[in-house]
ZAMARGU-4260 file (C-alpha; in steps of 0.2 Angstrom, whole numbers, plus 5000, padded with zeros to 4 digits):
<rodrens>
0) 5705/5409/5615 | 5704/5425/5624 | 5719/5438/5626 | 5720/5431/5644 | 5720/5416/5638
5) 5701/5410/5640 | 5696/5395/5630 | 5680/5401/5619 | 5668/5388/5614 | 5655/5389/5598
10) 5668/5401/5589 | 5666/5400/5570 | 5681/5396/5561 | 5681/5399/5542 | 5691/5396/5527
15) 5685/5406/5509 | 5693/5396/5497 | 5697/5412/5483 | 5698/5400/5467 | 5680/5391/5468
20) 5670/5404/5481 | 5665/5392/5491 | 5666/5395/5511 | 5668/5382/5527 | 5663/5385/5542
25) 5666/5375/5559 | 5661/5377/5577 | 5675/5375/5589 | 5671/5362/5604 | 5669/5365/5624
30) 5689/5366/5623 | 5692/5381/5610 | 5697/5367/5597 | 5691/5363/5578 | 5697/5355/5563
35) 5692/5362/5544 | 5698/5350/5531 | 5710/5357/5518 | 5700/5364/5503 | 5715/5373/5493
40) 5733/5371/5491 | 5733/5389/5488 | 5734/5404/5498 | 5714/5406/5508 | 5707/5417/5520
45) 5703/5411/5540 | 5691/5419/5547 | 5687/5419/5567 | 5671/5428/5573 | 5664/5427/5589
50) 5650/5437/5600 | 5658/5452/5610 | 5676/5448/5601 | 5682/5456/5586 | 5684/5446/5569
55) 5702/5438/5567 | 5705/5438/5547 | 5721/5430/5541 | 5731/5425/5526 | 5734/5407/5526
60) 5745/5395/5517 | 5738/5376/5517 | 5754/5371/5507 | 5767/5377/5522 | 5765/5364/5538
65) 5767/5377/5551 | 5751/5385/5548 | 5742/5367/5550 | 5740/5371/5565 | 5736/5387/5573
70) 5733/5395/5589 | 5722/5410/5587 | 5718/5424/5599 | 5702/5435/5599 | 5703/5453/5605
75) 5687/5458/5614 | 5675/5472/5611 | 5678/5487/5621 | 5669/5503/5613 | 5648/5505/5614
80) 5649/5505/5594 | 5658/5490/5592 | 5647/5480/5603 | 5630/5486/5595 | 5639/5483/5578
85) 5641/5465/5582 | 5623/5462/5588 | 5611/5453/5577 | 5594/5464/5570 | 5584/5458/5582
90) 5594/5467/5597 | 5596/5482/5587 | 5574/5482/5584 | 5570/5482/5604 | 5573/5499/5601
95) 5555/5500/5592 | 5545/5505/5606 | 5531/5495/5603 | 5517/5498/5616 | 5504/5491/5605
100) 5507/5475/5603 | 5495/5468/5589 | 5501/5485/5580 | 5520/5474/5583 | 5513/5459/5575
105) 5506/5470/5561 | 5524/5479/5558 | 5531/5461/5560 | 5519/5452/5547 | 5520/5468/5534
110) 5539/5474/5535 | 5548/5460/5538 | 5544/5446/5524 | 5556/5448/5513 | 5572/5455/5523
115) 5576/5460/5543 | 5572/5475/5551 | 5588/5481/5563 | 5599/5476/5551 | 5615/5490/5547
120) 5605/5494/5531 | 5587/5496/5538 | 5594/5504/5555 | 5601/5518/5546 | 5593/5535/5555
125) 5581/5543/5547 | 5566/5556/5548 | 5548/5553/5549 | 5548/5559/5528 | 5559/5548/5524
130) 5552/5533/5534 | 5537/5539/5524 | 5546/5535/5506 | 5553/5519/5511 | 5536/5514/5520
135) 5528/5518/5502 | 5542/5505/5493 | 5534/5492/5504 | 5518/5497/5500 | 5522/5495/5481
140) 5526/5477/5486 | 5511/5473/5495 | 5515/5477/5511 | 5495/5478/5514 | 5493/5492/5531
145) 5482/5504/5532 | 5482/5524/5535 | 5485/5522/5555 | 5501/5509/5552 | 5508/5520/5541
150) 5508/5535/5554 | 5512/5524/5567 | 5527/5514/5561 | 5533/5530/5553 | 5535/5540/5570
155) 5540/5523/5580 | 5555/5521/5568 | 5561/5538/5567 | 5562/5538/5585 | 5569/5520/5588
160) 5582/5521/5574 | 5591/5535/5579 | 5612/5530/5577 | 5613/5528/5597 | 5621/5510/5600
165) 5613/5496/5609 | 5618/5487/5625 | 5620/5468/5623 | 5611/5458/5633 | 5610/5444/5621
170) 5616/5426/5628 | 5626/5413/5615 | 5620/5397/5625 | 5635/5383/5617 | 5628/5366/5613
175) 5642/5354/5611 | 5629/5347/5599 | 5638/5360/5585 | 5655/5356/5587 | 5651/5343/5575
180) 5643/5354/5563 | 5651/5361/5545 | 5642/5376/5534 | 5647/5378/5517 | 5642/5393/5509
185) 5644/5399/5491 | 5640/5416/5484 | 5627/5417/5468 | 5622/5431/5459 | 5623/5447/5461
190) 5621/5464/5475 | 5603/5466/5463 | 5598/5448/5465 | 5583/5441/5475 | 5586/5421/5473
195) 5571/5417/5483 | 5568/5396/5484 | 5582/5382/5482 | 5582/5363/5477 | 5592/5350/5475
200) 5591/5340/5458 | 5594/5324/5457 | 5610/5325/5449 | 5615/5333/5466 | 5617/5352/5461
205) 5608/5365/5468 | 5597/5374/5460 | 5589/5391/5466 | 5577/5403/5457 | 5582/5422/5454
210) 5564/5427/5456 | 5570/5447/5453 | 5579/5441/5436 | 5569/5426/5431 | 5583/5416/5432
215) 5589/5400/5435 | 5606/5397/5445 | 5613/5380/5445 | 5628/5375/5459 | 5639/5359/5458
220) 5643/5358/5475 | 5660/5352/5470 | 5668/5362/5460 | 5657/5379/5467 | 5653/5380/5448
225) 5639/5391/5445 | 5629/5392/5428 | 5615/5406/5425 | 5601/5398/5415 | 5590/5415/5409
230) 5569/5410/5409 | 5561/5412/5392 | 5551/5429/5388 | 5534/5431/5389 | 5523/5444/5382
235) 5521/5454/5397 | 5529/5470/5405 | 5542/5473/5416 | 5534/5465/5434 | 5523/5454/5425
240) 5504/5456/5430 | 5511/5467/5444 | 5518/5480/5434 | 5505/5494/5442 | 5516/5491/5458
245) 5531/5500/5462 | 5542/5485/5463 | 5560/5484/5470 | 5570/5498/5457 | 5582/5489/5450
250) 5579/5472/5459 | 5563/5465/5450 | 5568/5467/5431 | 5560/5452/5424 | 5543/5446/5422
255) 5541/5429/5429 | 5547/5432/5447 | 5550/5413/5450 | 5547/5408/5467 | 5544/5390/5471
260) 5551/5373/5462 | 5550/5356/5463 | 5559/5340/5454 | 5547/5326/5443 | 5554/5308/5441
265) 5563/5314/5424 | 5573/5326/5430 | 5562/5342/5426 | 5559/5357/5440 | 5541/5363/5441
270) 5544/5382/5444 | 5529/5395/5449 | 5529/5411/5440 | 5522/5423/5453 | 5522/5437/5443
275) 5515/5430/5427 | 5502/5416/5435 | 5511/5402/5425 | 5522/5387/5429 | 5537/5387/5421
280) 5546/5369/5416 | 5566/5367/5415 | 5576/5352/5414 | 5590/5347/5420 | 5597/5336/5408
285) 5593/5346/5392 | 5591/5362/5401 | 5577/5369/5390 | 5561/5379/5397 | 5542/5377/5395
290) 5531/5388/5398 | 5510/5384/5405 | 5499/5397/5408 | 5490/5396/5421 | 5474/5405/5416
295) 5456/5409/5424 | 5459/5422/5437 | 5473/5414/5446 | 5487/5428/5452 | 5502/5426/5464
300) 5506/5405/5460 | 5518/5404/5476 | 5524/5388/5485 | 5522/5369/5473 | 5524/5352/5479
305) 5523/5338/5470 | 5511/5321/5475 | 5518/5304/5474 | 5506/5300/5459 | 5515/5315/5450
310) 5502/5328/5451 | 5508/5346/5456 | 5499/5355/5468 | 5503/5374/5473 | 5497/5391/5483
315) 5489/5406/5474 | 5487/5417/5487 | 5481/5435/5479 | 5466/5423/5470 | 5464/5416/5488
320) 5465/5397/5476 | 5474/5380/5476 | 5482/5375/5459 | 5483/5358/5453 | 5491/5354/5438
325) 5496/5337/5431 | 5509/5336/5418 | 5504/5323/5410 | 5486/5329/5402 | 5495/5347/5404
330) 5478/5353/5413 | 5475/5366/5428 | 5461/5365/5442 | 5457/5379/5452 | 5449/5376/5469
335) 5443/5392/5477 | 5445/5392/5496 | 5432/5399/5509 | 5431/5419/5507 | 5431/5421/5527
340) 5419/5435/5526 | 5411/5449/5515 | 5426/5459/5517 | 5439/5444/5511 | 5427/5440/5496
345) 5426/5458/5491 | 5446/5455/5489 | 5444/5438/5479 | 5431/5446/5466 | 5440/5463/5462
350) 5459/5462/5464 | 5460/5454/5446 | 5452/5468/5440 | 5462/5481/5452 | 5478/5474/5446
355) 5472/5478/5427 | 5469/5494/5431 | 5484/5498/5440 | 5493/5491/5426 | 5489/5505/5414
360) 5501/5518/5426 | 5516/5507/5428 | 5526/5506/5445 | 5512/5522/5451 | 5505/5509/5467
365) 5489/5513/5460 | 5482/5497/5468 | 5483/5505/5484 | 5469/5519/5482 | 5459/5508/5473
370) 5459/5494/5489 | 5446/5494/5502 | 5460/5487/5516 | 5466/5505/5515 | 5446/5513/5517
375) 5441/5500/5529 | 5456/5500/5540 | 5456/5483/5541 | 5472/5481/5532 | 5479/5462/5531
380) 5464/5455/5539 | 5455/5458/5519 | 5465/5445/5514 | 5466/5425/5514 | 5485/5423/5507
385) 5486/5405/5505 | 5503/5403/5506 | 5513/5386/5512 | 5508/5371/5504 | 5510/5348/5510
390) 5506/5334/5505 | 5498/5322/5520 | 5512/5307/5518 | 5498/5294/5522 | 5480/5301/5518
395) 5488/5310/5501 | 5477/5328/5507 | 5484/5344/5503 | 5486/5354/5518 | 5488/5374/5516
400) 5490/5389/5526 | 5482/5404/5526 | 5497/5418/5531 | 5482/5431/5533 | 5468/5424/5541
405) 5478/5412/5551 | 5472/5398/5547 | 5476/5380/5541 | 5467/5370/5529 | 5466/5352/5518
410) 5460/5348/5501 | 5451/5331/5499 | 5462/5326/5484 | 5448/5318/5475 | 5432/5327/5478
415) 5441/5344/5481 | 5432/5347/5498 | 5439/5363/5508 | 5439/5359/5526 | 5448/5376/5538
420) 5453/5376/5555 | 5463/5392/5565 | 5478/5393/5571 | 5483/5396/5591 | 5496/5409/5582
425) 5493/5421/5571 | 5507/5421/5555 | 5507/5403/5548 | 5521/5401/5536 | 5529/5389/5527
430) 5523/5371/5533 | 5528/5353/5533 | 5524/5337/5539 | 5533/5322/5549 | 5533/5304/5541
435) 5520/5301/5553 | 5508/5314/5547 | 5509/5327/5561 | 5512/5343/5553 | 5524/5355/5557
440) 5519/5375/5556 | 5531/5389/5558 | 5520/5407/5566 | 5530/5422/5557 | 5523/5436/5569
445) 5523/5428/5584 | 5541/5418/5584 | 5533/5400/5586 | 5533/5380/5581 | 5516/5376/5582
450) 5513/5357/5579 | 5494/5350/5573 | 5487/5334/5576 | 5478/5330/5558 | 5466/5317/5568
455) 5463/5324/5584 | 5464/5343/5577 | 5474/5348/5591 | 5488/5359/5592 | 5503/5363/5604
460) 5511/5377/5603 | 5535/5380/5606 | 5541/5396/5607 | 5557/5401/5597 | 5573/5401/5610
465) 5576/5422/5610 | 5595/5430/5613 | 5588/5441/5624 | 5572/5447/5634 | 5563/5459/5623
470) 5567/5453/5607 | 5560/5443/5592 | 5562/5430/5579 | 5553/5427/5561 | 5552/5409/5557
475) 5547/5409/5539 | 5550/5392/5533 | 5554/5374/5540 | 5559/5358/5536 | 5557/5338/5542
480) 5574/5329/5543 | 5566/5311/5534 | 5580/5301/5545 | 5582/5311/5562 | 5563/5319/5562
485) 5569/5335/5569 | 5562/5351/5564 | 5573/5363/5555 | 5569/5380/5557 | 5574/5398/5550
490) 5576/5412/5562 | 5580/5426/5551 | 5580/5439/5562 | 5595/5433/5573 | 5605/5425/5559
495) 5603/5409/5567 | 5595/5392/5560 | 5586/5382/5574 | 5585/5362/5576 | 5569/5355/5586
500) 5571/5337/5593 | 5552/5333/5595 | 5554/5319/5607 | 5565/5329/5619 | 5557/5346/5614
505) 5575/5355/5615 | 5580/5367/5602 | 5598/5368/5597 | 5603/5385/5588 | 5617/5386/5574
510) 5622/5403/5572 | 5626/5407/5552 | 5642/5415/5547 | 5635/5428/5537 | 5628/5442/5544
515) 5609/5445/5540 | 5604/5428/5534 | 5588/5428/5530 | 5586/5409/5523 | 5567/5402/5514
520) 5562/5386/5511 | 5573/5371/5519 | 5578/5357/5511 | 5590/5341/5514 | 5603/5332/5502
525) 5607/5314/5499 | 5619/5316/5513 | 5610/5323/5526 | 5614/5342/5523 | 5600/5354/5526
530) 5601/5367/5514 | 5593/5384/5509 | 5596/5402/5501 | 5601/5419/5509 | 5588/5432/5501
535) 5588/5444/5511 | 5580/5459/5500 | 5590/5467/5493 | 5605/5456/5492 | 5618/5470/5494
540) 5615/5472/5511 | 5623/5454/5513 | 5636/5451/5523 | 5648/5452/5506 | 5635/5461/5496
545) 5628/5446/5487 | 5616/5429/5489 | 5620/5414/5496 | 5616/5396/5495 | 5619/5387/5512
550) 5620/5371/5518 | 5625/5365/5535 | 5631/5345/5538 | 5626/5344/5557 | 5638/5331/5559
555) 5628/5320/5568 | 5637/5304/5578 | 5654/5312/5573 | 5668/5319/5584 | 5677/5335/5581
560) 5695/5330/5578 | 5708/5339/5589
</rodrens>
């Protein structure tokens, strides 16, 4: 409750359990009120946090009866600091006075895939120069503008980001719907890690992908154990095939960069070395590694999913190609995808041999001189970028998006026909489809659901619900519940995850207890628990300084207890 004794509903209500690192979360109910089981006997920490109300951290002892049951008090946020520290990025990056809008979409698409923009650590002032240096870092990781966006996003910073505070005018809409809802979170890594995708194994652990580290972390949900398996060498520099780029210092040490996985029948995750162009085996059971090499000119293997025959399908979106690999003969296919114009192929037939070349001057960004986006000004619009990747759950097809061109498209799994179709909204992510084959497709720049009718070839478009007028979201990724049918979404730039109920077309918003949570690919558990990784890049600039593995139990059909 308030000082004055107002009830607040949709509080979060944590305990961090010290011995095992594992963090619970609930949402207190329309009445102020929650219950979170006892996770320790020893002493843990209670966190309350609130919008517009301070944090409330306190020792507990579970052991001792009279702090069973608690009555806690919030104090409210009185200075113009305090409220603008407490606002998510997305309030803090209306200050980017955008007047251009498909220059915002641009700025959107090319600075935003990998963390937020607004956060404490991106919002930090700075002059046009130095806006220049950090604009340059992007570049070195493909962020692909042109001469004009550099100046442009370089001046509209400096002037946005300048340490003034920002009004709220966000609204925390409460659903009762969450008072049912429990988020465990556990810390893995390290400040320098960049765990991008997660899965769970059939053995019920979670295992995520270091793709900065080429490592793989295992969790055991139960005892918050978690084991670091390292990814075998491979003869290849620092940054893999990349290593011409100026990757994150410090941040990208390996030369794999695992990105994706996927579990086979026996227990073995399908891995997709982006910076090496291979797919890495590791199972579970014996946990040794194996590694297959792509080969041909296939660059960037990015998002795999496996078939119900047991054939392994994937994205390669800097060779503008779809892999298919099965494990069984051990051999690769490589279906080239429609160019999309002169200046698209142009991209297909050289970066291969630009990447060779900006190999020989290690982490210079000599890719960039070399590249015709740059000349042309036509920036992003030289490339296809293949990029989410799902298997049709009747037809068997292999649906892909294209992030760049925005576009969707299907492979005929048996004659490898390439059929295209664009997209309403430009930015298609990370898609899925329902049971019933409708597929699901999140629009990064433009904060939208779209949904596409595989028969008819229609879409419909939902727009993200926003905190506030003039701000925006990024949904990267999103997932099919396989009981409920609704759409899980990542909103990463308001630290919220969002739940679409198809039929009623409402969306329900969980807000995540870490500040900037920046969550990829969705994915749900035995029991019903949607779960993901916090990569914001770099890590440090976590709320706690390091990654996270998240998983929310929504609690459905359950009552709070009082």
């Amino acid at each position: 409750m308030t000082d004055e004794g107002q009830l607040i509903p949709g509080a979060m209500i944590s305990l961090q359990d010290q011995k095992t690192g594992r963090r619970t979360t609930v949402y207190s109910d329309r009445d102020g009120r929650f219950h979170l089981d006892r996770t320790s006997d020893s002493n843990i920490t209670l966190r309350v946090r609130a919008p517009a109300f301070h944090d409330l951290n306190r020792r507990i002892d579970l052991s001792r009866p009279d702090q069973t049951a608690l009555t806690l008090t919030l104090r409210p946020l009185r200075t113009a600091e305090d409220i603008s520290d407490n606002l998510t990025a997305s309030a803090h990056a209306t200050k980017l006075g955008w007047h251009d809008k498909a220059r915002q979409r641009t700025f959107i698409s090319q600075c935003h895939y990998c963390h937020q923009v607004g956060n404490q650590l991106t919002r930090l002032p700075r002059d046009e120069e130095e806006w220049e240096e950090v604009i340059k870092r992007m570049e070195g990781y493909f962020s692909i503008i042109t001469p004009w966006d550099k100046k442009a996003f370089k001046k509209v910073l400096a002037k946005g980001f300048d340490g003034k505070p920002v009004a709220d005018h966000q609204k925390h809409i409460f659903d009762p719907a969450i008072s049912t809802a429990k988020v465990e979170e556990w810390r893995i890594g390290d400040g320098m890690s960049f765990i991008h995708d997660v899965e769970v194994g059939s053995d019920g652990h979670l295992y995520g992908v270091d793709q900065g580290h080429d490592v793989v972390w295992e969790l055991d949900r139960k005892t918050g154990r978690a084991t670091r398996h390292p990814m075998p060498d491979i003869d290849l520099p620092q940054g893999g095939l990349y290593s011409g780029a100026q990757l994150p210092i410090g941040i990208f040490t390996g030369k794999h960069g695992p990105h994706s996985l996927v579990e086979d029948d026996k227990g073995t995750f399908w891995i997709t070395g982006s910076l090496s162009s291979t797919l890495v085996s590791f199972n579970i059971h014996t946990k040794k590694f194996q590694v297959f090499k792509i080969g041909g000119d296939a660059l960037y293997p990015h998002t795999i999913r496996r078939a119900p025959n047991g054939i392994l399908w994937f994205t390669l979106p800097a060779s503008n190609q779809i892999g298919r690999f099965d494990p069984e003969t051990e051999k690769f296919t490589l279906i080239d995808l429609p160019s999309n114009g002169f200046f698209r192929w142009l991209t297909d037939a050289l970066f291969p041999t630009i990447l060779k070349i900006a190999s020989w001057f290690p982490k210079q960004n000599t890719h960039i001189w070399m590249s015709h986006h740059w000349y042309t000004g036509l920036g992003r619009k030289v490339l296809n970028f293949p990029y989410g990747i799902d298997i049709h759950p009747q037809t068997g097809e292999i649906w892909y998006s294209k992030l760049y061109a925005n576009k969707i498209g299907v492979v005929n799994p048996k004659t490898l026909e390439v059929k295209e179709f664009d997209t309403p909204m430009s930015g298609p992510r990370r898609l899925r489809f329902d049971k019933s084959g409708t597929l699901w497709i999140p629009a990064f720049n433009e904060g939208g659901l779209m949904r596409f009718d595989t028969t008819t070839h229609k879409f419909r478009i939902f727009k993200l619900p926003l905190l506030a007028s003039g701000e925006y979201d990024i949904p990267y990724a999103l997932n099919v519940h396989p009981v409920t049918g609704d759409i899980w979404v990542t909103a990463n730039q308001t630290d919220r995850i969002l739940r679409f109920n198809p039929k009623t077309q409402k969306f329900t918003s969980y807000p995540s207890p870490t500040r900037v949570t920046f969550l990829r690919d969705l994915i749900f558990t035995r029991d019903g628990k949607v779960c993901a990784s916090n990569s914001n890049l770099p890590a440090y600039a976590i709320e706690g300084g390091r990654p996270v593995f998240l998983c929310i139990d929504p609690g459905d059909g359950k009552r709070q207890k009082n």
